[in-house]
VEXTOR-768421 format. One line per 2 residues: for each residue x, y, z of N, C-alpha, C. Coordinates in nm, 3 decimals. Layout:
<rs>
X/Y/Z/X/Y/Z/X/Y/Z ~ ...
</rs>
This chain:
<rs>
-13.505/-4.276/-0.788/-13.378/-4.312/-0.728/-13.389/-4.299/-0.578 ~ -13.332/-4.401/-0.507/-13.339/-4.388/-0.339/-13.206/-4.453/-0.290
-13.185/-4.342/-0.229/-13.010/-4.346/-0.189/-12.976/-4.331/-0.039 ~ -12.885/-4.340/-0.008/-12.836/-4.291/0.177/-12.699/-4.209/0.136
-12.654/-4.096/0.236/-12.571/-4.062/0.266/-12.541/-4.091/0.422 ~ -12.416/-4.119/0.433/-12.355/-4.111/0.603/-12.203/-4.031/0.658
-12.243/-3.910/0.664/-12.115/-3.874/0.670/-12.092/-3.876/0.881 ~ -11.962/-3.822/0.879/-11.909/-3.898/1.018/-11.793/-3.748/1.057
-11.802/-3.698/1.180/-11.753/-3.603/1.228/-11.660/-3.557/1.202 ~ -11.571/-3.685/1.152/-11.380/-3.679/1.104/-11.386/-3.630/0.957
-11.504/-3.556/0.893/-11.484/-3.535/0.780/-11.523/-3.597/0.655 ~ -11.533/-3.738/0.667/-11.529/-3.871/0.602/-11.699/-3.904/0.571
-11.746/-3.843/0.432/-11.867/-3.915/0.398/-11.897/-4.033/0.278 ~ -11.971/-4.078/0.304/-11.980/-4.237/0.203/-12.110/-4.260/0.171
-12.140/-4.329/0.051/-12.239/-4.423/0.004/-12.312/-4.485/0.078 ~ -12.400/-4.568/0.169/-12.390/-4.706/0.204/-12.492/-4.784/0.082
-12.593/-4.765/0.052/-12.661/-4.784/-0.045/-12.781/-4.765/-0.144 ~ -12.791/-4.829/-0.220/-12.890/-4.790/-0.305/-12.979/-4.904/-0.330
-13.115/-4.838/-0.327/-13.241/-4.926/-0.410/-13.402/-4.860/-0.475 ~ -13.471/-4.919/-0.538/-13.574/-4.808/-0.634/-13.656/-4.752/-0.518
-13.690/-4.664/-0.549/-13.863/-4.598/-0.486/-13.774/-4.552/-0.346 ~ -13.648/-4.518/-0.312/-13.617/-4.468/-0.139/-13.617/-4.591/-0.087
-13.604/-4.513/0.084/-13.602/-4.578/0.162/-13.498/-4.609/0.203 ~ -13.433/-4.645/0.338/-13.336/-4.664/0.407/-13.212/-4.809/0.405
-13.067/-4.749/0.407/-13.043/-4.883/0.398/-12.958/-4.880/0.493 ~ -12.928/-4.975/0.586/-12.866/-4.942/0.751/-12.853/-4.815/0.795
-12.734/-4.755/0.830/-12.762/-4.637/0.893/-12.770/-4.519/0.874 ~ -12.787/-4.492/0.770/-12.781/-4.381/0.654/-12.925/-4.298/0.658
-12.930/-4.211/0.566/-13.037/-4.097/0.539/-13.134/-4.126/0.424 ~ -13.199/-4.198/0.445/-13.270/-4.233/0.251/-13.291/-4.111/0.184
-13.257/-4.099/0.092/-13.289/-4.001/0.011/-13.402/-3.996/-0.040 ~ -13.504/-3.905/-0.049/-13.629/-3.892/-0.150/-13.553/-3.901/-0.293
-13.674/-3.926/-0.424/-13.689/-3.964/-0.538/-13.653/-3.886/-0.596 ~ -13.567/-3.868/-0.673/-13.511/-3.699/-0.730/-13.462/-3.737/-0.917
-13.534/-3.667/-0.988/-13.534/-3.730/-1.101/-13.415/-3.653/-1.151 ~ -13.296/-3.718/-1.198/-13.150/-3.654/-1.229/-13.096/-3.793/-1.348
-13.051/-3.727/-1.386/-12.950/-3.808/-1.521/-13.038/-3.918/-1.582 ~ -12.948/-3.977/-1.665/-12.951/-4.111/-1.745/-13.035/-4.055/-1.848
-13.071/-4.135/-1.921/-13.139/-4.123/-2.070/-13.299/-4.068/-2.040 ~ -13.386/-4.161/-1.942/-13.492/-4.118/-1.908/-13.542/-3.977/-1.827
-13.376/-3.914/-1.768/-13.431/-3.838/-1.685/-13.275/-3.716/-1.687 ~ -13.290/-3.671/-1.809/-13.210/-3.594/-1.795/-13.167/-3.478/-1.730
-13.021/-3.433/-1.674/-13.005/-3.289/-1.583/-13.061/-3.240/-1.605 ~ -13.135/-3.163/-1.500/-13.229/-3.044/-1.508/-13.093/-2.890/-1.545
-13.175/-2.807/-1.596/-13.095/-2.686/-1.657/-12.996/-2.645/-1.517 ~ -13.035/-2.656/-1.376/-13.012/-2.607/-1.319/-13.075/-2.626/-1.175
-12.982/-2.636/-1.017/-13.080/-2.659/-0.918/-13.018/-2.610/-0.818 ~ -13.069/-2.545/-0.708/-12.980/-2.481/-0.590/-13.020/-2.602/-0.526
-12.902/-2.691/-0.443/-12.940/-2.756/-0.291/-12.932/-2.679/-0.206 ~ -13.012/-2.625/-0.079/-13.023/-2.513/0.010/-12.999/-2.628/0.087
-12.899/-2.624/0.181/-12.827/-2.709/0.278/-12.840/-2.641/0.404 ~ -12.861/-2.693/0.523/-12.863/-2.672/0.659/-12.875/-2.740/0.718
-12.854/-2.744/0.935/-12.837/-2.585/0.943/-12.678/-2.575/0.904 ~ -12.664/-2.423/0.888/-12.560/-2.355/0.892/-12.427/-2.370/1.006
-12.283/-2.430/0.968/-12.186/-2.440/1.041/-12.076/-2.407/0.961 ~ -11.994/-2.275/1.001/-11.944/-2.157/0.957/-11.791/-2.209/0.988
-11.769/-2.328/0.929/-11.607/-2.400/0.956/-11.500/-2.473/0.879 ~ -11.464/-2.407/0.808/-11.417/-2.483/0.685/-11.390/-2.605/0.757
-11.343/-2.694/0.862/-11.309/-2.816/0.883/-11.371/-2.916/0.782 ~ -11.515/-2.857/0.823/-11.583/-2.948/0.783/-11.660/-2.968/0.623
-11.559/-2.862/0.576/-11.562/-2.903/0.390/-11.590/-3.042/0.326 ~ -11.478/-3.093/0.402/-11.450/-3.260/0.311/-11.556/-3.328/0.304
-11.653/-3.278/0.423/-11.769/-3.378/0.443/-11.882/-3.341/0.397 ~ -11.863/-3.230/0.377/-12.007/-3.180/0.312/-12.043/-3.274/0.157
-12.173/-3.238/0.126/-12.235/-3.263/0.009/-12.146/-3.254/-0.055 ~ -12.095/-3.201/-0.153/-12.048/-3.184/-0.314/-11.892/-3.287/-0.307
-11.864/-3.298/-0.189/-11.716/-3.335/-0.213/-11.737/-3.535/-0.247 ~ -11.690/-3.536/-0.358/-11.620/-3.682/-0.427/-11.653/-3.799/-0.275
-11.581/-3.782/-0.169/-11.614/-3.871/-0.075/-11.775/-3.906/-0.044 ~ -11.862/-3.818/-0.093/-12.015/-3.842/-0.072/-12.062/-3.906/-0.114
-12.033/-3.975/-0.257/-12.047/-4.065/-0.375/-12.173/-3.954/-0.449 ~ -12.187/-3.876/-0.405/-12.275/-3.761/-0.491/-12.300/-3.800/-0.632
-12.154/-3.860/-0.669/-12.153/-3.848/-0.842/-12.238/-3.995/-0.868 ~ -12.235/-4.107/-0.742/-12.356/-4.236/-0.806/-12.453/-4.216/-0.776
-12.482/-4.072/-0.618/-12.629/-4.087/-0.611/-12.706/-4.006/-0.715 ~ -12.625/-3.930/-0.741/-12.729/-3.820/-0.848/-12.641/-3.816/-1.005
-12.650/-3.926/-1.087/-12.549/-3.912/-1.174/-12.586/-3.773/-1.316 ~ -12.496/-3.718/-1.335/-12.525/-3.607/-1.468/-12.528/-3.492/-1.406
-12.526/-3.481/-1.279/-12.515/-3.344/-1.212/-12.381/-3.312/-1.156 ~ -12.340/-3.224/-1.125/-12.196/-3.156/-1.048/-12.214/-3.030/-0.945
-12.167/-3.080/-0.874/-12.223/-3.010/-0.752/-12.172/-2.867/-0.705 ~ -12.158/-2.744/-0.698/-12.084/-2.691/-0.628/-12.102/-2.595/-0.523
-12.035/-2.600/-0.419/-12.065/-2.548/-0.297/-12.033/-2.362/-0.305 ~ -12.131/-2.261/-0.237/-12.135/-2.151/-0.219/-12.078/-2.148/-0.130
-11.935/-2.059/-0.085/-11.919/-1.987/0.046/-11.890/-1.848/-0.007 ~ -11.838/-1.761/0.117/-11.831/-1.595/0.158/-11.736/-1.608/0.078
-11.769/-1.453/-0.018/-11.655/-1.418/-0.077/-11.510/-1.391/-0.079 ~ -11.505/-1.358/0.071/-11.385/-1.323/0.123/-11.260/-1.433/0.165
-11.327/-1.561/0.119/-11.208/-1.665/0.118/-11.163/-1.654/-0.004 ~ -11.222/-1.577/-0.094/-11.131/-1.560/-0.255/-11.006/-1.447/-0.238
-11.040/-1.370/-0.143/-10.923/-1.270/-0.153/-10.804/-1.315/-0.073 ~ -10.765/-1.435/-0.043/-10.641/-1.442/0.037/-10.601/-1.566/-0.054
-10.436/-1.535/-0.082/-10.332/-1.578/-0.150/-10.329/-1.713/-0.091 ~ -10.282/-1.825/-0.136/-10.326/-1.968/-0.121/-10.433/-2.054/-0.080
-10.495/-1.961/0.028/-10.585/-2.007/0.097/-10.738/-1.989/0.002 ~ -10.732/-1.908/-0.110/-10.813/-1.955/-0.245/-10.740/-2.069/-0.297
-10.593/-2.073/-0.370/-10.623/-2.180/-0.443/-10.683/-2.310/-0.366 ~ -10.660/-2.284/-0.224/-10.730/-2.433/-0.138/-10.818/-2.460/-0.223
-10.928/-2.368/-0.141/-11.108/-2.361/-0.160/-11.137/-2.369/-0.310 ~ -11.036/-2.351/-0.383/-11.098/-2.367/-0.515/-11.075/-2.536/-0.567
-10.990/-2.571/-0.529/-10.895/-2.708/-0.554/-11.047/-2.772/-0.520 ~ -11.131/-2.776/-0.346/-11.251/-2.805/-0.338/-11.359/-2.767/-0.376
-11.374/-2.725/-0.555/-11.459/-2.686/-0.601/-11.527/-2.569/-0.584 ~ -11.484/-2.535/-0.462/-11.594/-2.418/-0.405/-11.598/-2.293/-0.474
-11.713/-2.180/-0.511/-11.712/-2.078/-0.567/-11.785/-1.982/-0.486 ~ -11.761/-1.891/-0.525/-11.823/-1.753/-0.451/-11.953/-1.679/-0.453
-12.043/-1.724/-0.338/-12.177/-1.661/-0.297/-12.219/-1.581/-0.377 ~ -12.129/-1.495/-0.400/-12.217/-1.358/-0.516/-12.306/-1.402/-0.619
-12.400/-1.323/-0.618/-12.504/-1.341/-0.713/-12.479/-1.382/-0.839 ~ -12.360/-1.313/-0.916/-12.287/-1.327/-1.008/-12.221/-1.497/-1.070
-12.239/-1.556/-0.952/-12.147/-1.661/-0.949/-12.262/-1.783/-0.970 ~ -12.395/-1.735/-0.903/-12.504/-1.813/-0.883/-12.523/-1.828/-0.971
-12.527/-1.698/-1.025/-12.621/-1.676/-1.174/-12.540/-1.774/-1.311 ~ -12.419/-1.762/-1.309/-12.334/-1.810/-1.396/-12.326/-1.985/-1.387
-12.360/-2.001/-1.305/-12.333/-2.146/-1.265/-12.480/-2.203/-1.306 ~ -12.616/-2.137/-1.303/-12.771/-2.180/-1.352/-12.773/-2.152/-1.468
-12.700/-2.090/-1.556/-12.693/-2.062/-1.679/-12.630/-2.132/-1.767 ~ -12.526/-2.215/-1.738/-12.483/-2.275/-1.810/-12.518/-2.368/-1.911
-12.446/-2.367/-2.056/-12.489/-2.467/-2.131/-12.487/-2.601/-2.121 ~ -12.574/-2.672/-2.148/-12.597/-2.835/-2.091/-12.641/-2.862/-2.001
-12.671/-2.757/-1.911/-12.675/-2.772/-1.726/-12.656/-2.904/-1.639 ~ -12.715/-2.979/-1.573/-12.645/-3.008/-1.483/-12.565/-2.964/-1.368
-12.561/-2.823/-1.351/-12.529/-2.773/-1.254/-12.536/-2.754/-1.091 ~ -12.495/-2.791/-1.053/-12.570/-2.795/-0.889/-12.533/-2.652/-0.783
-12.587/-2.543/-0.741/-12.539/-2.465/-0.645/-12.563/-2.484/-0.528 ~ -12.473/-2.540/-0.474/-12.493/-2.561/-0.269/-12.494/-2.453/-0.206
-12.645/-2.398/-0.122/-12.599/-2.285/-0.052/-12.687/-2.324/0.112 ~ -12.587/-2.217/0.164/-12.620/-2.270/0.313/-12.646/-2.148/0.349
-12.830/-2.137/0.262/-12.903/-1.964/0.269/-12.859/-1.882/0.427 ~ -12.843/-1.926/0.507/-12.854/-1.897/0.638/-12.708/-1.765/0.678
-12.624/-1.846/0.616/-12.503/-1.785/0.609/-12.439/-1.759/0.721 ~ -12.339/-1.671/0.755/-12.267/-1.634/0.889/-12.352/-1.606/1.022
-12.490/-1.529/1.036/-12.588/-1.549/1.123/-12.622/-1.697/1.205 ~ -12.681/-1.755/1.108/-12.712/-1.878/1.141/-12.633/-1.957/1.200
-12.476/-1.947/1.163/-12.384/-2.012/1.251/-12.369/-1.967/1.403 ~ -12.428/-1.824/1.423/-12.385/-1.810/1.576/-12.473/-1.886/1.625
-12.584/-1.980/1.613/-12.683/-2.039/1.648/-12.691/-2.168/1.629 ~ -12.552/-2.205/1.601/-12.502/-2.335/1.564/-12.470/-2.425/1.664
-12.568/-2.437/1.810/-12.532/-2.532/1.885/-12.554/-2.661/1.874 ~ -12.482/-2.746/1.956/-12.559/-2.867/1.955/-12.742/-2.878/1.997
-12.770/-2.938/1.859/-12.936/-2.978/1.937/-13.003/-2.840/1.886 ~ -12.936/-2.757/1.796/-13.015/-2.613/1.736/-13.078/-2.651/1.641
-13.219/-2.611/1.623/-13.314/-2.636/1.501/-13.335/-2.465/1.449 ~ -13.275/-2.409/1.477/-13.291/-2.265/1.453/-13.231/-2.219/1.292
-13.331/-2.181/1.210/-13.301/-2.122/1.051/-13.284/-2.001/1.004 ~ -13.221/-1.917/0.971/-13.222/-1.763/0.883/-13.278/-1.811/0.759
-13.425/-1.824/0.793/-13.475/-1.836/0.615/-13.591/-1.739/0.602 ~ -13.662/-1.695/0.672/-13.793/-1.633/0.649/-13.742/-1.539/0.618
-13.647/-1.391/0.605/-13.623/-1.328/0.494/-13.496/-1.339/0.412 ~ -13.500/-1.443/0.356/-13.388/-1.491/0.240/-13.455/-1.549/0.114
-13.474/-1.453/0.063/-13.558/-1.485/-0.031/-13.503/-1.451/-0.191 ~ -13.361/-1.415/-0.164/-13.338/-1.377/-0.309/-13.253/-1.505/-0.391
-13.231/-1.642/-0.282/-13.218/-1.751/-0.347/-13.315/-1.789/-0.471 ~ -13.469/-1.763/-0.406/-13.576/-1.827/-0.477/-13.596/-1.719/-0.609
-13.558/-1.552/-0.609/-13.602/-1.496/-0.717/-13.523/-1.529/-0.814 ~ -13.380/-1.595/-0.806/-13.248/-1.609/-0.859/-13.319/-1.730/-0.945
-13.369/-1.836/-0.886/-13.385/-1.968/-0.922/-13.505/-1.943/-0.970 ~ -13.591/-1.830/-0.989/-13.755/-1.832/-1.085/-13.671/-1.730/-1.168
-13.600/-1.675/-1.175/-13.540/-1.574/-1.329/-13.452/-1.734/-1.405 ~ -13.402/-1.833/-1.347/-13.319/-1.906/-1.479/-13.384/-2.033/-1.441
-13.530/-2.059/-1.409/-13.656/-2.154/-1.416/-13.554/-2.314/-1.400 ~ -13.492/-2.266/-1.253/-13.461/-2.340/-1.194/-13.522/-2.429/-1.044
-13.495/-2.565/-1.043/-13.549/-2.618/-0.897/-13.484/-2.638/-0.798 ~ -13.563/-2.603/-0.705/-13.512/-2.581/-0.557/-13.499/-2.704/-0.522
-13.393/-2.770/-0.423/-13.418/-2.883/-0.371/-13.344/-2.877/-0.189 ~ -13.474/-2.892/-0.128/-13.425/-2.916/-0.015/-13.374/-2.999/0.058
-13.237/-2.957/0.157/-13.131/-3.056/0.162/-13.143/-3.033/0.341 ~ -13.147/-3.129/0.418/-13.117/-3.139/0.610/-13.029/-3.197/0.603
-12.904/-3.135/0.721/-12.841/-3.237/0.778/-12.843/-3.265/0.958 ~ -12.893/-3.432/0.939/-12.884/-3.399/1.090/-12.797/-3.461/1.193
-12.747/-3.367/1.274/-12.602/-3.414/1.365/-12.491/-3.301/1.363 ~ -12.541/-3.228/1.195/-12.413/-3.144/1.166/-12.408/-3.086/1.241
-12.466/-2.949/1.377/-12.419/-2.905/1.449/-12.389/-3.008/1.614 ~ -12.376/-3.079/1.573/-12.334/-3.144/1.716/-12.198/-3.223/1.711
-12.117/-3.156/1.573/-11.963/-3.251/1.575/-11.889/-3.122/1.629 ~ -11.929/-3.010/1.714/-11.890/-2.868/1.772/-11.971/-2.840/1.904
-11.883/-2.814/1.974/-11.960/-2.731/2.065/-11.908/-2.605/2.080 ~ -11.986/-2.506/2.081/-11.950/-2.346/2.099/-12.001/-2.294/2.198
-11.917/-2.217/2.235/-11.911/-2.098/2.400/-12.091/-2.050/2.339 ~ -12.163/-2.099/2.474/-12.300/-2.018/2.472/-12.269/-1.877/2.488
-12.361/-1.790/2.333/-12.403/-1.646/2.311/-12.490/-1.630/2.251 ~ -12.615/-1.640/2.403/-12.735/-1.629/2.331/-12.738/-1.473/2.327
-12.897/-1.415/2.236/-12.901/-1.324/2.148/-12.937/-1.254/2.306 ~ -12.859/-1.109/2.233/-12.833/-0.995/2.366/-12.757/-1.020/2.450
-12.652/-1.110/2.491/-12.539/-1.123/2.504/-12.453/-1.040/2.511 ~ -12.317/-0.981/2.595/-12.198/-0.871/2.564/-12.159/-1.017/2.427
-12.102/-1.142/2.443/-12.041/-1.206/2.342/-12.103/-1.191/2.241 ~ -12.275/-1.199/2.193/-12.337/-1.224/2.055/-12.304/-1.046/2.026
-12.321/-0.963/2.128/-12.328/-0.826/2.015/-12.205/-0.821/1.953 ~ -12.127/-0.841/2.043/-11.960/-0.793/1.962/-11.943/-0.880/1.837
-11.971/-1.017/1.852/-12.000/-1.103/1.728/-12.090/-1.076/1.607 ~ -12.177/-0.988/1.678/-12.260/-0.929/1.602/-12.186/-0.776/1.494
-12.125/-0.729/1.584/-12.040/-0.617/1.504/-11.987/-0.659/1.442 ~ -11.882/-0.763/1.469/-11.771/-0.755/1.411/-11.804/-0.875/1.250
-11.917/-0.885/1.276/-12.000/-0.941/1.130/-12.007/-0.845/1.021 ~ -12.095/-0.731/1.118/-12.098/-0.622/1.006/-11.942/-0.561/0.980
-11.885/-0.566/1.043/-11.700/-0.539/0.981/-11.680/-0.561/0.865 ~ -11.654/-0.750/0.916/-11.581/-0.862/0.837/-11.643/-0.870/0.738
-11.784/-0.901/0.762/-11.849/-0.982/0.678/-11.883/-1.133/0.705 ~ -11.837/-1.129/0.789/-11.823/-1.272/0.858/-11.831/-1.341/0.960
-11.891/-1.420/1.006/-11.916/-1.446/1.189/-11.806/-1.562/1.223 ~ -11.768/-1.511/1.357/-11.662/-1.633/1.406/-11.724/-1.671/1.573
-11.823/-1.756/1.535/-11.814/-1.841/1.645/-11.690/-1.902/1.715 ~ -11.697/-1.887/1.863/-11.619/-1.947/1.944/-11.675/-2.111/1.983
-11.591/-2.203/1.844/-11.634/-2.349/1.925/-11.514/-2.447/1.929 ~ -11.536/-2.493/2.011/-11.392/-2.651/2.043/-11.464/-2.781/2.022
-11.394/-2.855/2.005/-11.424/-3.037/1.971/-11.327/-3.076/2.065 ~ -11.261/-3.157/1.954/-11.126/-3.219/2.012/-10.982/-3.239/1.934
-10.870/-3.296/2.018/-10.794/-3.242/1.939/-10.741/-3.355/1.894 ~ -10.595/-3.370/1.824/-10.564/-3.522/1.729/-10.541/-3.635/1.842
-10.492/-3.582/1.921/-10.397/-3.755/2.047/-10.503/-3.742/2.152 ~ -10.601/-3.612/2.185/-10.696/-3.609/2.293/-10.842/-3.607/2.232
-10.946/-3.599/2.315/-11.084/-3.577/2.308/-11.152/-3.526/2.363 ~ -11.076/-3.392/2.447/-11.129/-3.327/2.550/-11.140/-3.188/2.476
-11.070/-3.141/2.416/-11.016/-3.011/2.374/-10.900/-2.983/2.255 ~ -11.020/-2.881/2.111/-10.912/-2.896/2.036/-11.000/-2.808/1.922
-10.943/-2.821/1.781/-11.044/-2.791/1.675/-11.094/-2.852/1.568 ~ -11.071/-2.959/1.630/-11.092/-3.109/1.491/-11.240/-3.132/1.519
-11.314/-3.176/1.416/-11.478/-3.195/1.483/-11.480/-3.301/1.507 ~ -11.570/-3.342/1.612/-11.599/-3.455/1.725/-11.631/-3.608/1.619
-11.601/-3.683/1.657/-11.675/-3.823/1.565/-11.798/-3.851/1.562 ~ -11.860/-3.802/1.523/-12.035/-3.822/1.535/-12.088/-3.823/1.380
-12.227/-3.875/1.362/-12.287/-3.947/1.242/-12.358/-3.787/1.202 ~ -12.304/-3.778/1.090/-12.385/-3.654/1.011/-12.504/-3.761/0.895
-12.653/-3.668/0.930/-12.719/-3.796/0.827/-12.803/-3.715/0.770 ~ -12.766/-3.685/0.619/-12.794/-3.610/0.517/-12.981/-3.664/0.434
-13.031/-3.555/0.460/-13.156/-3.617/0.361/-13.201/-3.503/0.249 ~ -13.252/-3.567/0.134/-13.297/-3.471/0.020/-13.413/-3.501/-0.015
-13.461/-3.345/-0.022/-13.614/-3.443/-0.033/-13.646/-3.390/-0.219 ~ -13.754/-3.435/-0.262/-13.743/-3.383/-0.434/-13.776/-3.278/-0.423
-13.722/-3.248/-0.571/-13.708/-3.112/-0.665/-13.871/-3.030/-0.643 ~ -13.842/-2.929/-0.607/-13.946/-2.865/-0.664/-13.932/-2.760/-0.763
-14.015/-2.788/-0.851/-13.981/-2.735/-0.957/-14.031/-2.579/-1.014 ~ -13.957/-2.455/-1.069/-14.028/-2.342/-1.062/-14.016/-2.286/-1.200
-14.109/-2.210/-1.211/-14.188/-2.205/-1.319/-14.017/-2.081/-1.357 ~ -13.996/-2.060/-1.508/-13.923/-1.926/-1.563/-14.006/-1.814/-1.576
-13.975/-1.731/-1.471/-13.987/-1.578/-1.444/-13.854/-1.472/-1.479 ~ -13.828/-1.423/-1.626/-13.724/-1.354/-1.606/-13.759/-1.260/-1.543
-13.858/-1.165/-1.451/-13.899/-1.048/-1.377/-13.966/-1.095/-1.302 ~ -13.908/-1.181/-1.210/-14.064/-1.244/-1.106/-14.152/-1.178/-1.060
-14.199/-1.113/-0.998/-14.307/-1.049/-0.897/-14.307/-1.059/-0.737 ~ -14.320/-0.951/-0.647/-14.265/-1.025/-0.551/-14.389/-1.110/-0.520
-14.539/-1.113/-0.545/-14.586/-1.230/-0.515/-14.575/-1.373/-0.513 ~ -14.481/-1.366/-0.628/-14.435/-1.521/-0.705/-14.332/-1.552/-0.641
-14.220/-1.433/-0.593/-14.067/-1.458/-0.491/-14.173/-1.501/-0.339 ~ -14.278/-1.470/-0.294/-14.343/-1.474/-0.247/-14.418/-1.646/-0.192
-14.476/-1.634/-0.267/-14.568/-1.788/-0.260/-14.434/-1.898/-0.310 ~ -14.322/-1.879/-0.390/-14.281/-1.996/-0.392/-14.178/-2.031/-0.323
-14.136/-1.892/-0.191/-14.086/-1.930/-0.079/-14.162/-1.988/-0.009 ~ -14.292/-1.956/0.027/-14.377/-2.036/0.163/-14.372/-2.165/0.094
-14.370/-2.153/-0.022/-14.345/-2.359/-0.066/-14.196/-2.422/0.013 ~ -14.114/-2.346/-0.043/-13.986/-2.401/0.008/-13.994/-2.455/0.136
-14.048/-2.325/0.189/-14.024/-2.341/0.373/-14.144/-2.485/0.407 ~ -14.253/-2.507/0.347/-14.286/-2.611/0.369/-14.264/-2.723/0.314
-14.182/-2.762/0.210/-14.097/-2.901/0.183/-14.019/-2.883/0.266 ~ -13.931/-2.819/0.309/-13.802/-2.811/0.394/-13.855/-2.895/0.517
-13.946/-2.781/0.568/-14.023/-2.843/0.720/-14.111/-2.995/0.705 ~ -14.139/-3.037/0.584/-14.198/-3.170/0.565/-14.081/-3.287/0.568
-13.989/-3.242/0.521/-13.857/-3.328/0.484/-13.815/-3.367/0.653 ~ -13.810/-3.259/0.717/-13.721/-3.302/0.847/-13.876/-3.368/0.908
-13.948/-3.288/0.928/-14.073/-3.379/1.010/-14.059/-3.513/0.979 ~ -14.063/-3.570/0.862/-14.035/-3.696/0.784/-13.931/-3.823/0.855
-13.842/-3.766/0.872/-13.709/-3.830/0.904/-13.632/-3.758/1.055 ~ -13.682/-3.683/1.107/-13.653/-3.674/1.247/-13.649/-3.782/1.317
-13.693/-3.842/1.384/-13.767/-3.957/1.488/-13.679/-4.067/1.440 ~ -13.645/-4.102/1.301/-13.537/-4.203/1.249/-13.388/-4.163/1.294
-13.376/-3.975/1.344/-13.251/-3.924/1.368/-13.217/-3.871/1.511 ~ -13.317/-3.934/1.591/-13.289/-3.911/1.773/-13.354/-3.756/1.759
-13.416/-3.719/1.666/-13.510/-3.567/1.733/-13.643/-3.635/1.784 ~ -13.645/-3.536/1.906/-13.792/-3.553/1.978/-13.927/-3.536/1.923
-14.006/-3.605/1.937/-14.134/-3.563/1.842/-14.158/-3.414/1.857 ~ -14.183/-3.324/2.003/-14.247/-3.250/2.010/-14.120/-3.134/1.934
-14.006/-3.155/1.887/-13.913/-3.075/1.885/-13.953/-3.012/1.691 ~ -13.964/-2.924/1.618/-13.989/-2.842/1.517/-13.843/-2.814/1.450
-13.830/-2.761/1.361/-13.738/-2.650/1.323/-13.807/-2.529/1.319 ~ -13.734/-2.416/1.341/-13.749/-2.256/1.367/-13.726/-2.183/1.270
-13.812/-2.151/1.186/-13.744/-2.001/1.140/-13.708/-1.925/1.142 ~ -13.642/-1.816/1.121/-13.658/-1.679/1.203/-13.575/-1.587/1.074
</rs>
């Protein structure tokens, strides 16, 4: 299967099209070959999309992956998608039933676990491993990752012999711009505390607003362009080892980094420009 996503700053993501073996169709993200549904290629038991980088804003829910506007349900049919955020949007009175109305469920391990387990699978868990960190680093033009020690995605997904599939988006941090706090900063430490508080990081960023375009909190109109590259697939470890949590992270981290190398240069990144781990 070879698909495009194009989502767009205002929230608003779409289809543009489809044809066999990939590849691009106007301005969109081709999707790599990802074997999902139909008779020949049935849901896999179970699959985390690890989505990045990291932007810590509910605005920009509607547009993400899992939501109905993505056409998610023609590019990948037999699967259902659902997005991981911080637990702590479950404890406030309406403002859960929102987040739930948008599918969304809760980060905890518990939730992961329940959602790869399920009977029939087809399940999809969206997580944006990076989490509240990664967003203070959410500038425009940031290739910067919290993945080299996040590794208990991958032991989660070798105990219920599930596949990883790595997901880029690129543009997503540039529908924001946020007050520069680089690291050691008076702004990043206090942001930094008040993480370990909350639980939660609150970047300081502005866009624009509904009647202007100077100043506001609506995100900017710009082309978000989503790519997936295939499944990799991991072996069932109900007790992994950390060698095995081990070696089949350095895999991840190199499909991830193959995927964007791939399709950068089609997305206005500079050749000499990488993504970062850290």
């Amino acid at each position: 299967m070879g698909a495009e996503l194009r989502a767009h700053g205002r929230g608003v993501c779409r289809a543009v099209g489809a044809r066999p073996e990939g590849g691009a169709v106007g301005a969109g993200a081709a999707l790599r070959p990802l074997a999902v549904g139909g008779p020949e290629h049935p849901p896999p038991r179970g699959a985390p999309f690890r989505v990045g980088p990291e932007v810590d804003c509910l605005a920009l829910l509607p547009g993400l992956l899992p939501h109905l506007a993505t056409g998610f349900g023609v590019l990948f049919p037999g699967l259902r998608p659902h997005l991981l955020t911080l637990p702590c949007w479950f404890r406030l009175p309406l403002w859960r039933e929102y987040v739930m109305c948008g599918g969304l469920v809760s980060s905890e391990r518990s939730s992961l676990e329940f959602l790869l387990s399920r009977p029939g699978g087809g399940h999809v868990a969206v997580i944006a491993v990076g989490g509240p960190p990664e967003s203070l680093d959410a500038h425009p033009g940031a290739l910067r990752l919290q993945l080299l020690r996040r590794k208990g995605f991958v032991r989660i997904a070798l105990q219920h012999g599930a596949s990883l599939v790595p997901v880029f988006s690129f543009g997503e941090n540039d529908v924001f711009e946020q007050i520069p706090n680089p690291p050691g900063s008076g702004l990043r430490r206090f942001q930094g505390r008040l993480q370990k508080f909350m639980g939660l990081a609150l970047p300081l960023f502005h866009a624009r607003g509904v009647f202007q375009y100077s100043f506001g909190i609506l995100p900017f109109r710009r082309p978000i362009h989503t790519v997936v590259g295939p499944p990799l697939d991991l072996p069932c470890l109900p007790c992994p080892p950390p060698g095995a949590v081990e070696l089949w992270h350095r895999r991840y981290l190199r499909c991830l980094e193959g995927l964007f190398e791939e399709h950068k240069g089609r997305y206005g990144v500079a050749p000499p420009r990488h993504l970062e781990f850290v």
